[in-house]
Structure formats: C-alpha cells, structure tokens
VOPAGU-2260 file (C-alpha; in pm, 1 decimal, decimal comma):
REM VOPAGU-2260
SITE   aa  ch    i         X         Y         Z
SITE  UNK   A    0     903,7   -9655,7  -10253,0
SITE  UNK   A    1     600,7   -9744,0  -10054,0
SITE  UNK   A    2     684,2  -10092,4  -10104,2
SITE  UNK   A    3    1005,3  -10102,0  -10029,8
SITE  UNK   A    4     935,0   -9916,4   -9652,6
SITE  UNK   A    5     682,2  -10205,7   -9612,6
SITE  UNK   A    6     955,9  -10469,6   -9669,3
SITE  UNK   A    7    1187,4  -10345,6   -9468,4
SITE  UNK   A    8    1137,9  -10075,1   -9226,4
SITE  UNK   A    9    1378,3   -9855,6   -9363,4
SITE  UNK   A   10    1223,4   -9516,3   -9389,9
SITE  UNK   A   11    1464,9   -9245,9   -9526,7
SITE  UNK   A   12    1502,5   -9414,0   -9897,1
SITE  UNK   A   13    1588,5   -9191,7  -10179,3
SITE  UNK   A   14    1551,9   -9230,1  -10566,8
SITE  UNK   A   15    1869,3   -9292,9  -10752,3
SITE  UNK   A   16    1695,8   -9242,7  -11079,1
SITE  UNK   A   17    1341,4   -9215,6  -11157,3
SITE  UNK   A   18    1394,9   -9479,1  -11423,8
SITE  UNK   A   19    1271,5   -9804,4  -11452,2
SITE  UNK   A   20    1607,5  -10012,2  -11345,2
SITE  UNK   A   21    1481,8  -10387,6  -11413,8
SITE  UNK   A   22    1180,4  -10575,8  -11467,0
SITE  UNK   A   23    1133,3  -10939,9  -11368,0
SITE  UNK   A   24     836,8  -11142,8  -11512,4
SITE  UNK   A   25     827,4  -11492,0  -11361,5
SITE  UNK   A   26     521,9  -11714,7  -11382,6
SITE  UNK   A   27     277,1  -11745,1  -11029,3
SITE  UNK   A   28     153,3  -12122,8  -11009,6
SITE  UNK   A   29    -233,1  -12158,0  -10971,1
SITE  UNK   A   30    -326,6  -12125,8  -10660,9
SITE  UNK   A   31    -721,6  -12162,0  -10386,0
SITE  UNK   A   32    -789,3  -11796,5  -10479,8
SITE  UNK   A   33    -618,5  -11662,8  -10796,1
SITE  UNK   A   34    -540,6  -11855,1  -11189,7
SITE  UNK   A   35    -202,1  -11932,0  -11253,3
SITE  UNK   A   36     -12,5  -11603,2  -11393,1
SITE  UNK   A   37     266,3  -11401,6  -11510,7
SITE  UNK   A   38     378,0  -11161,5  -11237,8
SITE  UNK   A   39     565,4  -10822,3  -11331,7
SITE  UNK   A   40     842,2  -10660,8  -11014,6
SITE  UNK   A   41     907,5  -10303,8  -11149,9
SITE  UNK   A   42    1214,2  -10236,1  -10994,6
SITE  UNK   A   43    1377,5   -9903,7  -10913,1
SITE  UNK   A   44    1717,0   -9843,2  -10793,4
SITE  UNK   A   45    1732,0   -9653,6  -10424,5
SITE  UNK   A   46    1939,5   -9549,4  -10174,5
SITE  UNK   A   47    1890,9   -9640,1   -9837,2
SITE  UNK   A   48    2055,6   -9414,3   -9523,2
SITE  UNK   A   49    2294,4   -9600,8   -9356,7
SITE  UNK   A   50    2155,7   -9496,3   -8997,2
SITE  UNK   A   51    1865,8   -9701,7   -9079,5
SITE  UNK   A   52    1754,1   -9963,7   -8908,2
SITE  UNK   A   53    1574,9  -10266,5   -9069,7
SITE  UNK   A   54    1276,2  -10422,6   -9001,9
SITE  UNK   A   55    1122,0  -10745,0   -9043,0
SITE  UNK   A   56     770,9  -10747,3   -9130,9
SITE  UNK   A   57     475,3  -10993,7   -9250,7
SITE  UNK   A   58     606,1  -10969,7   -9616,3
SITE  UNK   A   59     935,6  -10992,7   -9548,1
SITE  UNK   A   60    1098,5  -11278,6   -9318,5
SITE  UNK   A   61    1460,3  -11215,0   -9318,9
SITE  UNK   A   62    1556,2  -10904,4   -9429,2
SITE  UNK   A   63    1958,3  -10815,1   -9406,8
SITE  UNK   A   64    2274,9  -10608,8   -9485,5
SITE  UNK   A   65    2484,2  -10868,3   -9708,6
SITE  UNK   A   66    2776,9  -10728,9   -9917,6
SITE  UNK   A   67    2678,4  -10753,8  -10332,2
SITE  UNK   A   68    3034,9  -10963,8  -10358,5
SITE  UNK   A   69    2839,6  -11235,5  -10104,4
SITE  UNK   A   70    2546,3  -11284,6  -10311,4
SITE  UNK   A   71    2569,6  -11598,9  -10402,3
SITE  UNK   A   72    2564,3  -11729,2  -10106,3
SITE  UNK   A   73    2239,9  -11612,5  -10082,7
SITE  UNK   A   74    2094,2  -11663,1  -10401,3
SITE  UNK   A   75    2113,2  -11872,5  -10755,4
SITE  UNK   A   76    1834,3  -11653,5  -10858,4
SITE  UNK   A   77    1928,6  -11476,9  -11208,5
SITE  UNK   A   78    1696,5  -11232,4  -11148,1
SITE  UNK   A   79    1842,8  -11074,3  -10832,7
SITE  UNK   A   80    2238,7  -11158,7  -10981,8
SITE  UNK   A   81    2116,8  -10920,0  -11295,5
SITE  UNK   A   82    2023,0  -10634,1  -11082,9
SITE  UNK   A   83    2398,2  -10631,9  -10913,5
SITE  UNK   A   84    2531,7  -10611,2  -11299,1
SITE  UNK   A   85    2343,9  -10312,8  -11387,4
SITE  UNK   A   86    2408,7  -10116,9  -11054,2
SITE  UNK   A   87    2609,4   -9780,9  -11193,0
SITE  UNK   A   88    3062,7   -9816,9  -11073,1
C-alpha cells in the first residue's frame, strides 16, 4: 500500500483482496553497487478513489489514467498485459 502512495500520490487506496494477485520475477543486470539478481514485485490488486489526484514523484516519472483496452499502446510488457487478464468482470 505504502508503495503504491509513494508512486503515485494517490492516498485513499483500498484493498480489493488481501491476496497475493501476481508475482513478477525478472532478472536485475549487475550493476556499481549491487550483483546481478532476480527481483520479486508482489503485487496486490487495489482500488484507487476516483477524486484522487496523481502525483509524480522520484520513483515514478509518468504516472497516468489510461483505459486497460489502451494498454498496448503503452506497453509490450507481458508482465503488466497478465495483470489486466486476471482483474475480476
């Protein structure tokens, strides 16, 4: 949750299910201060309040509203197309 308010500036996020909803393991190349690695996203499926406003912030460069059927043109990655399969209809 905590991360999530860093990324974007919403604040009022809710919990769809406590769940784990998807987990992404993708390999981090070596880099100056840290071995080359897997790296694990836990993901968890939230609501956000529509009121909300979004924020950019240091971790996050362009943060948006984009409708799921536009994806694509925002991503190839499977990753992110996998979490808009398993999101409840």
């Amino acid at each position: 949750m905590r991360e999530a308010q860093e990324e974007t500036g919403l604040a009022r996020l809710s919990v769809i299910n406590p769940a784990i909803y998807d987990i992404d393991i993708h390999p981090i190349p070596i880099r100056k201060d840290f071995p080359a690695h897997d790296h694990y996203d836990v993901r968890f499926l939230l609501q956000a309040s529509v009121d909300d406003v979004i924020t950019v912030s240091e971790e996050s460069h362009d943060v948006k509203w984009i409708s799921l059927n536009d994806l694509e043109r925002y991503t190839a990655g499977e990753s992110v197309l996998r979490l808009r399969k398993k999101i409840p209809r």
